[in-house]
C-alpha positions as CSV (number, residue, x, y, z in Angstrom):
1,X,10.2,53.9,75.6
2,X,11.3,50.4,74.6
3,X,10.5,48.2,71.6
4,X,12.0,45.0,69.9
5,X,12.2,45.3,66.4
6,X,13.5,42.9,63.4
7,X,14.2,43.2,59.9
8,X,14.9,40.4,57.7
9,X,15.0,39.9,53.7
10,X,12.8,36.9,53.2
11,X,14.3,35.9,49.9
12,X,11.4,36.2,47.3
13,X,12.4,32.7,45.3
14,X,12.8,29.2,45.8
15,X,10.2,27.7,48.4
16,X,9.0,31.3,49.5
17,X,5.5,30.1,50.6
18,X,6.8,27.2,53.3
19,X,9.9,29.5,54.6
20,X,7.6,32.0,55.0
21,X,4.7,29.5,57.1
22,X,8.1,29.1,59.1
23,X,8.8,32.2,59.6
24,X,5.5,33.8,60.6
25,X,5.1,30.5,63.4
26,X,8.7,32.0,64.9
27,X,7.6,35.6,64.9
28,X,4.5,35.1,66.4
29,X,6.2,33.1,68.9
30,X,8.8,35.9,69.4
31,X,8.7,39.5,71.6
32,X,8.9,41.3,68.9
33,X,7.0,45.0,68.6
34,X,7.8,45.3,64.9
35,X,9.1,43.3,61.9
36,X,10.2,44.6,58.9
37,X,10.4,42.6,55.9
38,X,11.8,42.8,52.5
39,X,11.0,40.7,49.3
40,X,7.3,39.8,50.1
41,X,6.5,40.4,46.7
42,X,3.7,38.0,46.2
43,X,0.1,38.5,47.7
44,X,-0.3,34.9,48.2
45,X,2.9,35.2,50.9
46,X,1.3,38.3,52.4
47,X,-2.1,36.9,53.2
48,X,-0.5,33.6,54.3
49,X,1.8,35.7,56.8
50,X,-0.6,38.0,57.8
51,X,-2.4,34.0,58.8
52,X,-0.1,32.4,60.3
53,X,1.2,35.8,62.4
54,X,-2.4,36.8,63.9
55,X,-0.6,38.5,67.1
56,X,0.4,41.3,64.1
57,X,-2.6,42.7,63.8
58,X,-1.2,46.3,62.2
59,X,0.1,45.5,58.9
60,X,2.0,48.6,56.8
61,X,2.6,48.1,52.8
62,X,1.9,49.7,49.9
63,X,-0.1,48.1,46.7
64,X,1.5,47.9,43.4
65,X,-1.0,45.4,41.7
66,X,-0.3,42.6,40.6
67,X,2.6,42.6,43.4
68,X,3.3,43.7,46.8
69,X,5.2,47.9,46.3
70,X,8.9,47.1,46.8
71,X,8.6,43.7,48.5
72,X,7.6,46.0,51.7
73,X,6.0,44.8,54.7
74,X,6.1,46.1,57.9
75,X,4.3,44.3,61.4
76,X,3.5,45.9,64.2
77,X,1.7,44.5,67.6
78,X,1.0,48.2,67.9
79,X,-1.2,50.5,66.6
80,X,0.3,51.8,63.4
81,X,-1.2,56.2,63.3
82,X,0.9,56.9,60.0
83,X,2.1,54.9,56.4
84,X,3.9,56.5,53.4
85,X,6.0,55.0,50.6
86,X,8.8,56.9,49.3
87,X,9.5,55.5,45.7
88,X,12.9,55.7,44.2
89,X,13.4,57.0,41.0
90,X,14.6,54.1,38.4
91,X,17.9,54.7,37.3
92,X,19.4,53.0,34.5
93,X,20.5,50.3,33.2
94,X,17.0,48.8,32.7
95,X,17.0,45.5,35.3
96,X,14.2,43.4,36.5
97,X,14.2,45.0,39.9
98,X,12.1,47.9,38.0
99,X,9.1,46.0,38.0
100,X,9.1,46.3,42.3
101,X,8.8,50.1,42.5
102,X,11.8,49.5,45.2
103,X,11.9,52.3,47.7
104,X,11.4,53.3,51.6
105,X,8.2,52.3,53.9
106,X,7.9,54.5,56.7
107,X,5.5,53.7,59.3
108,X,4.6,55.8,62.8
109,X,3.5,53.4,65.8
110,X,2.2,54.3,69.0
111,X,4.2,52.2,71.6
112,X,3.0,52.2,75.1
113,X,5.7,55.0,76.2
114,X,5.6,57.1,72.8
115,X,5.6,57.3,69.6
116,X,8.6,55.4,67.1
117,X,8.4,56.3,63.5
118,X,9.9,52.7,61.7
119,X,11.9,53.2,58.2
120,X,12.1,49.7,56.1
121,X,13.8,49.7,53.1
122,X,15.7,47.8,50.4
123,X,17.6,50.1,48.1
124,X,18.3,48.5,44.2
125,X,21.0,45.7,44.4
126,X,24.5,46.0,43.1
127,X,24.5,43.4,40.2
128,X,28.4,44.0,39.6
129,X,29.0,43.9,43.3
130,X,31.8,46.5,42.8
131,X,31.0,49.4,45.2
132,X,33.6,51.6,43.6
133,X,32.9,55.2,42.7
134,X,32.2,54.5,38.7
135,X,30.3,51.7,39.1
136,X,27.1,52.1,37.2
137,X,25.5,50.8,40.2
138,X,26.8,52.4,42.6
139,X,25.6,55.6,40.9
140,X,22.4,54.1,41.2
141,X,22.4,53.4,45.1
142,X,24.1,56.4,46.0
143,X,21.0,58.2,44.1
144,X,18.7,56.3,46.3
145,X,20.5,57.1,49.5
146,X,20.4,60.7,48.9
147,X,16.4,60.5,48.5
148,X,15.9,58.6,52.0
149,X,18.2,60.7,53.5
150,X,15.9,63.5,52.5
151,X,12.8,61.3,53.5
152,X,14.0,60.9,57.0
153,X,15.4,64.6,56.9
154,X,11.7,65.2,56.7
155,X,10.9,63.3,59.7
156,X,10.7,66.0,63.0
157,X,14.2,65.6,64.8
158,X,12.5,65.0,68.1
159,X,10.8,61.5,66.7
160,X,12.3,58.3,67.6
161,X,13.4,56.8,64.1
162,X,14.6,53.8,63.0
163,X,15.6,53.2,59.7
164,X,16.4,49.2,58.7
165,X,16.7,46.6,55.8
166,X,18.5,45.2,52.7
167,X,20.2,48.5,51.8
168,X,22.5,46.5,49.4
169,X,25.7,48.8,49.9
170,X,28.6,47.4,52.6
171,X,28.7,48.9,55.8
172,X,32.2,49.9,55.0
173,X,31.2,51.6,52.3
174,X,32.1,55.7,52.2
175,X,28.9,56.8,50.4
176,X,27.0,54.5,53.4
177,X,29.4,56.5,55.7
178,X,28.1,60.0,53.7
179,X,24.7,58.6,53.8
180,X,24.7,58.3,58.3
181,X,26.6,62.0,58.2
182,X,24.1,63.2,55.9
183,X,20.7,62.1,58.3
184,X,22.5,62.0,61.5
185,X,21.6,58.6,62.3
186,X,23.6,56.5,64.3
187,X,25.0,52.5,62.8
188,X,23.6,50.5,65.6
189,X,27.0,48.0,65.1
190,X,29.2,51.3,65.8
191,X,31.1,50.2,61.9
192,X,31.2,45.9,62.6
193,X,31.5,44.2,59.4
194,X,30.4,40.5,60.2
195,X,28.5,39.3,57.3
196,X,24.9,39.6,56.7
197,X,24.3,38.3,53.9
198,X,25.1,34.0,54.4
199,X,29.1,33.9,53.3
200,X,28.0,30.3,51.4
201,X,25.6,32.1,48.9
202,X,28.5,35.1,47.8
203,X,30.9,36.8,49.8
204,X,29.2,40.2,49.9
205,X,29.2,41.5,53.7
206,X,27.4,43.9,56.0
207,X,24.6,45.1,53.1
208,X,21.5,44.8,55.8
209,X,21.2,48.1,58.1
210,X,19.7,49.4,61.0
211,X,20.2,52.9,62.2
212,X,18.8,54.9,65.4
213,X,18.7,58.5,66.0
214,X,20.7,59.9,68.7
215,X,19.3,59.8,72.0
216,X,18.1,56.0,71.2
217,X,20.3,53.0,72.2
218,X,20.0,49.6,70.2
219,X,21.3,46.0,71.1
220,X,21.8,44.1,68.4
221,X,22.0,40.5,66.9
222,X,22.2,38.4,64.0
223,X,19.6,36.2,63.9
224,X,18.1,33.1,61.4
225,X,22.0,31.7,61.4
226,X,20.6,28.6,61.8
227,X,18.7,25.9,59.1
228,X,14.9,25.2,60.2
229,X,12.7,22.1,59.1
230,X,10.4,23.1,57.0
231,X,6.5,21.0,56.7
232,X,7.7,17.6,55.2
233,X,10.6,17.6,57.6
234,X,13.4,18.8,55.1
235,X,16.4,21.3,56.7
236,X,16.6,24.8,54.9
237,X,18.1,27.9,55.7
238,X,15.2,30.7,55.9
239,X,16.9,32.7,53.4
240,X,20.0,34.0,51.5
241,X,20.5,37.1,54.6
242,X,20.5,36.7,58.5
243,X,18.0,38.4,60.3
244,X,18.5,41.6,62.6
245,X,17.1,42.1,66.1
246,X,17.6,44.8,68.1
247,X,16.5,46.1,71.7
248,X,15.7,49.8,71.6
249,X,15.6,52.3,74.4
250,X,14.5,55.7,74.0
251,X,16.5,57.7,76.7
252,X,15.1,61.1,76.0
253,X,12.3,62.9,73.8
C-alpha cells in the first residue's frame, strides 16, 4: 500500500480566506491521497476549500458551532469508512485556545491496497516557549501527549497509522521522545531538527510531526518554503509553518 499524504497549519489569521483559495488550487493540483490541516477554524474557509479542492471529495472534521472542532480538517481522495475526535482536556492557565476544543482527528481511509487510519492533530501551544520540565505549559502538552498516546494505543497494532500536525513541542524534546516510546511510532525524520516553523516569524524549531508505525516507510519534505502570489498579484508566504509531505509504503500488514 502506498499513499501521499500532507499536513500543514494554515495559519488561522491575517488574509486566511485568499491563502487558503491558494492553497486548495495547489492541492488540487498535487498527488496527494490525504491533507491534513490545522487552524481552519472558520466555516467560511472550510466551504471555500472544500470549493476550490473538488478532487477531495471525503472531507473528515468535527463541528463545534460557531467554529470548526480544533481547527481540524482532514482530505481524502479516498473513501473515508471511519471519523472520531479525541478532545483534550483543558488544562490551566485559562488562554484563548480554549474556545477551539483542541484535540486529535482520527480518520480510517480505504486506499486502493488497504486500509490507513490518518491521525491529525495540533496539541495547545507553548505561550512561554520554554519546553522545560516546570513549565506550566509544558505540563499542559505533556498531558495532551499522554491522551493521544492512549488514542492511538487504541488503534489495532496491525493498522497502518499515521499520526501528523502542529504538535507544538520540539522534536528534541524528551517528553516528545517519551511520547514515540510510549505508542511505538516511528519519527519519520529519524530525530532532524530543521525548522518547521518559518525561522523569520520566532525561532521555535521542529514543532510539526509526522510519525508511522513500524512496518511503514515515509519520505519526507518540507514544503510551502516558498512566497506565492496571492489574487491581486501581491507575494505572501502561505503561512507562519512549512508544510510536510511524505511518501508512504506499507511493507507488511
Amino acid at each position: 500500500m502506498q499513499a501521499r499524504v500532507l499536513t500543514f497549519n494554515t495559519l488561522y489569521k491575517g488574509e486566511a480566506r485568499a491563502r487558503m483559495g491558494v492553497l486548495a488550487e495547489m492541492i488540487e493540483r498535487s498527488e496527494y491521497d490525504v491533507v491534513c490541516l490545522q487552524e481552519v477554524i472558520s466555516w467560511r474557509v472550510l466551504s471555500l476549500l472544500r470549493r476550490a479542492a473538488p478532487s477531495y471529495p471525503h472531507v473528515a472534521y468535527a463541528p463545534l458551532f460557531p467554529l470548526v472542532r480544533g481547527g481540524l480538517v482532514t482530505l481524502s481522495r479516498h473513501p473515508v469508512t471511519r471519523r472520531h475526535f479525541v478532545h483534550y482536556v483543558p488544562a490551566r492557565p485559562a488562554r484563548p485556545e480554549w474556545l477551539l476544543g483542541k484535540g486529535a482527528l482520527f480518520t480510517r481511509i480505504r486506499l486502493p491496497g488497504g486500509h490507513l487510519t490518518v491521525v491529525n492533530t495540533h496539541l495547545s501551544a507553548n505561550l512561554d516557549m520554554d519546553w522545560s520540565p516546570s513549565n506550566v505549559y509544558t505540563r499542559v502538552e505533556q498531558a495532551e501527549l499522554r491522551r493521544l498516546a492512549a488514542a492511538v494505543d487504541r488503534i489495532p497494532k496491525t493498522e497502518p497509522l499515521v499520526a501528523m500536525g502542529d504538535f507544538n513541542v520540539p522534536r528534541d524534546s524528551p517528553y516528545f521522545a517519551d511520547f514515540v516510546s510510549a505508542t511505538g511510532l516511528r519519527d519519520a525524520f529519524g530525530g532532524d531538527t530543521e525548522p518547521t516553523f518559518r525561522p523569520d516569524y520566532a525561532e521555535i524549531g521542529a514543532i510539526d510531526q509526522l510519525l508511522v508505525r513500524p512496518g511503514m516507510e515515509a519520505k519526507t519534505r518540507l514544503v510551502f518554503k516558498e512566497k506565492a502570489r496571492l489574487p491581486g498579484g501581491r507575494s505572501t508566504v502561505l503561512s507562519d509553518h512549512y508544510g510536510i509531505e511524505a511518501s508512504l509504503t506499507v511493507r507488511n500488514g
